[in-house]
C-alpha positions in Angstrom: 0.0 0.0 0.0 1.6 3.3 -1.0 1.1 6.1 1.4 0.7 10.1 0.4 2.8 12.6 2.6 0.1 14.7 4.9 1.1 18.0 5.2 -1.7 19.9 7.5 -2.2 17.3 10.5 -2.1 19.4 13.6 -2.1 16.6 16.2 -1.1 17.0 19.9 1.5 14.4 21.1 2.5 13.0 24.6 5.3 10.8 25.4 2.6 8.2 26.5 0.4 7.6 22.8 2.1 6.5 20.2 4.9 6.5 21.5 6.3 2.6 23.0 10.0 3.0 23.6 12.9 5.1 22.6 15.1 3.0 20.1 18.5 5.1 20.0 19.5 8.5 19.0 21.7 8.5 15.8 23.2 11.4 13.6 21.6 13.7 15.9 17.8 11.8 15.5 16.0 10.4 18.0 14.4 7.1 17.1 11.0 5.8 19.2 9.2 2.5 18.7 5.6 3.5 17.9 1.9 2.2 18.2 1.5 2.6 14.5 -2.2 0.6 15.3 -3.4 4.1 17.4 -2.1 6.2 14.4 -3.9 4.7 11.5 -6.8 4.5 14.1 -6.4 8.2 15.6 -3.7 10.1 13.5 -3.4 9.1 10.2 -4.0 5.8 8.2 -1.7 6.4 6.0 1.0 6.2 8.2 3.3 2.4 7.7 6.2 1.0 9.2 8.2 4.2 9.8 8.3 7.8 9.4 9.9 11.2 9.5 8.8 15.3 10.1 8.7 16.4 6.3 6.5 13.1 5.5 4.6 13.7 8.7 3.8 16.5 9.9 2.4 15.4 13.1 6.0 13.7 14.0 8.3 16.1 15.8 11.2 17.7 13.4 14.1 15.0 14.5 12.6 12.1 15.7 11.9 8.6 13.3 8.9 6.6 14.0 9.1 3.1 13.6 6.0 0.8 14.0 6.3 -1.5 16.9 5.0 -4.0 14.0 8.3 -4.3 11.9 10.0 -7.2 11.6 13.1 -7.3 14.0 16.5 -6.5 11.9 15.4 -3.9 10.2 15.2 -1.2 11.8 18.6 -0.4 10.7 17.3 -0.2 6.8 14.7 2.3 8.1 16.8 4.9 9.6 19.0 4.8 7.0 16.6 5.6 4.6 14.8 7.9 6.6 18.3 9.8 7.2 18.7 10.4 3.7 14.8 11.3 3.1 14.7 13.7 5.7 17.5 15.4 5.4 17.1 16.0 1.3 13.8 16.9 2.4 14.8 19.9 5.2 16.8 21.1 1.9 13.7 21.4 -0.2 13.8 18.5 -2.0 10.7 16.9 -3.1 9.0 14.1 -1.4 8.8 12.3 -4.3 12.5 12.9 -5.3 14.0 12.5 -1.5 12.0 9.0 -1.3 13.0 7.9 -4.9 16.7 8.2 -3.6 16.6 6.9 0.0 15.1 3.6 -1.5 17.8 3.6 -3.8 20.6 3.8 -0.9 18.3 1.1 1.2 18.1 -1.8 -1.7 21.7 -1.4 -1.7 22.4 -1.7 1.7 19.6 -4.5 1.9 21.1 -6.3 -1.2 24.5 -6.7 0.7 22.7 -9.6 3.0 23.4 -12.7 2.7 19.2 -13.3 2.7 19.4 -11.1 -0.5 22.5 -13.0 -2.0 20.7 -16.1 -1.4 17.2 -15.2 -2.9 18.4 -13.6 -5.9 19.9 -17.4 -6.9 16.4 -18.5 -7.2 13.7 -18.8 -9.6 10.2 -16.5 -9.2 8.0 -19.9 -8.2 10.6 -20.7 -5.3 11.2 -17.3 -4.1 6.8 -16.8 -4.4 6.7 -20.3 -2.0 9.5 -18.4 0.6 7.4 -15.5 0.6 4.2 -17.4 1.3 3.8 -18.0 5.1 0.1 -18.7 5.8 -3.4 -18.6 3.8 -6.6 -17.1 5.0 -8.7 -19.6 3.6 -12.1 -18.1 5.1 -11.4 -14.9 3.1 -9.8 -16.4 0.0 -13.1 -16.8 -2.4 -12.0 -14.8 -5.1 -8.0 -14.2 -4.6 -6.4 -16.2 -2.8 -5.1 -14.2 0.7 -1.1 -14.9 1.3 0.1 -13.6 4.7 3.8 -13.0 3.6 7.0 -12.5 5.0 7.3 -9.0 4.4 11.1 -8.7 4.8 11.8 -11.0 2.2 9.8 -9.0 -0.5 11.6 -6.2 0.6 14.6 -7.5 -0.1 13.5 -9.1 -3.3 11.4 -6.6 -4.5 10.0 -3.6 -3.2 11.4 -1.7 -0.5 8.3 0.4 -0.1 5.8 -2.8 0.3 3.8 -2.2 3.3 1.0 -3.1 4.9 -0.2 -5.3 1.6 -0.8 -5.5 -2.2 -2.5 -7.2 -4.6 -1.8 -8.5 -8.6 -3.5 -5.4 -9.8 -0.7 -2.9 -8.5 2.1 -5.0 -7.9 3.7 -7.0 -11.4 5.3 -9.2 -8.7 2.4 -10.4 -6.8 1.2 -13.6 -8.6 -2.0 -13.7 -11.0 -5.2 -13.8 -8.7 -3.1 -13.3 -5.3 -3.8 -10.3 -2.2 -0.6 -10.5 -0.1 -0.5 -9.2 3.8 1.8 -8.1 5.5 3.4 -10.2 8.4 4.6 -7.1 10.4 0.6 -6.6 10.9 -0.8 -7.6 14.1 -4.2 -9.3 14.2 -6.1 -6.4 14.9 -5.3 -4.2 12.2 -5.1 -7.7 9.5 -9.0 -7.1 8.3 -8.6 -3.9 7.8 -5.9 -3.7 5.8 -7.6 -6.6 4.3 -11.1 -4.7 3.4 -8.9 -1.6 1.8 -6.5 -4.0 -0.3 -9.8 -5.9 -1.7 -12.1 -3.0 -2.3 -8.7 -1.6 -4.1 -8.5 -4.4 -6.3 -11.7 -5.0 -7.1 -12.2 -1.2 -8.6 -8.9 -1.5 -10.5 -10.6 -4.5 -12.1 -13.1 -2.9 -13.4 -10.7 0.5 -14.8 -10.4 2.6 -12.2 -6.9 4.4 -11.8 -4.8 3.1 -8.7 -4.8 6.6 -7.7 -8.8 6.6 -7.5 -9.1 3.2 -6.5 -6.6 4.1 -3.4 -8.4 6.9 -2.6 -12.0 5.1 -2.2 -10.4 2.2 -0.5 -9.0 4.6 2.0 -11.9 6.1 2.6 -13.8 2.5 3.7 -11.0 2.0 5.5 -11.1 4.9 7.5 -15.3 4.8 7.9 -14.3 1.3 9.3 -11.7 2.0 11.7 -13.6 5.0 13.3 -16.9 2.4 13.3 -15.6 -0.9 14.0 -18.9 -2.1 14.0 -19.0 -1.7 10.2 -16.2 -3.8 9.2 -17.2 -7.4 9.3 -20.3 -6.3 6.8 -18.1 -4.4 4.6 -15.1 -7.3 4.4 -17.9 -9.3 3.8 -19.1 -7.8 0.6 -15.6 -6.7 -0.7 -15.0 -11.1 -0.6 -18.0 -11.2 -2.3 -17.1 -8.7 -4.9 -13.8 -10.2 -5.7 -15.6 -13.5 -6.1 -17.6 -12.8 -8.7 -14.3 -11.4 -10.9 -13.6 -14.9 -11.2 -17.3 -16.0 -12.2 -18.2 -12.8 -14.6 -14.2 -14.2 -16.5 -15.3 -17.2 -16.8 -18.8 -16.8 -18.2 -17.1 -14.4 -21.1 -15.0 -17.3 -22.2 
């Protein structure tokens, strides 16, 4: 799920909520462990595994955020990149530009494992079945739902993968298949879910990711301020995808 900078939150922070832990202080930047769950549900949704000031504006100027979620190891990848964002970023640089270059730096500092080395000596179909971890058969009527290990498609092919993706956005995603992230807890898995699904769905039928995004993040966020809403609503996005597969076939 890509993620759009916000530039006009005005949000009032305490050392209590989101903040977890302090992580470190490098370069001069303070680095905290966040509840990224309370700041989808009560900040921003579009916030991921890690942020900085210029992306955010609701995080202090010199602190990183890093989503209590991630998957242990690599946190140093994150600060790195979020070095070289923010500081490109303080200079004027565009988003846009300043991310495009701190990915660059971070695949190759993340190619230089030997997880990296060892996955790029394999063929698509046997790095696909590393990445698989689990399948959510009750939700997999129409696409089949792959919890992944998200670390490993980082590695192998997109830094910025977060959250999830489907076939519709991502070339790497297999035919048919909605991947979810590992780094996401239980609570937040069905809604992640409900926004990769109604995404798909709409960019099967033409819509522009762009538009399709911006819809599915506004279910998304309906959902998470009414809980109550979200098991109808995951519901019909299942259905939805279901009947891709059963409107293809009846055209052939």
């Amino acid at each position: 799920m890509n993620h759009i900078p916000q530039h006009n939150v005005n949000q009032r922070l305490t050392k209590k909520k989101p903040y977890v832990k302090k992580y470190g202080v490098f370069s001069g930047f303070t680095a905290w462990i966040v509840d990224g769950a309370y700041i989808r549900e009560n900040i921003d949704e579009e916030f991921t595994n890690f942020g900085q000031h210029y992306e955010f504006r609701f995080i202090p100027k010199r602190e990183f955020w890093i989503d209590k979620e991630y998957a242990p190891g690599e946190e140093k990848y994150f600060i790195d990149h979020l070095l070289v964002e923010y500081r490109l970023m303080e200079q004027g640089i565009p988003y846009r530009i300043a991310h495009k270059r701190a990915v660059r730096i971070g695949r190759k500092e993340r190619m230089k494992s030997r997880r990296a080395k060892t996955l790029a000596g394999l063929n698509k179909k046997n790095v696909i079945a590393k990445i698989h971890k689990r399948l959510l058969k009750m939700y997999s009527k129409g696409a089949a739902i792959w919890i992944v290990n998200s670390e490993l498609v980082r590695d192998t092919y997109d830094m910025d993968f977060t959250e999830g993706g489907h076939d519709k956005v991502y070339s790497f995603i297999p035919k048919g298949e909605v991947w979810i992230d590992d780094d996401i807890g239980p609570r937040e898995r069905a809604f992640v879910l409900l926004h990769e699904l109604h995404e798909r769905y709409l960019m099967s039928k033409g819509w522009t990711y762009d538009s399709a995004h911006r819809s599915a993040s506004a279910i998304e966020y309906q959902c998470r301020k009414h809980p109550a809403l979200l098991k109808k609503c995951l519901a019909a996005e299942v259905k939805k995808n279901a009947l891709l597969i059963t409107v293809h076939a009846t055209r052939f």
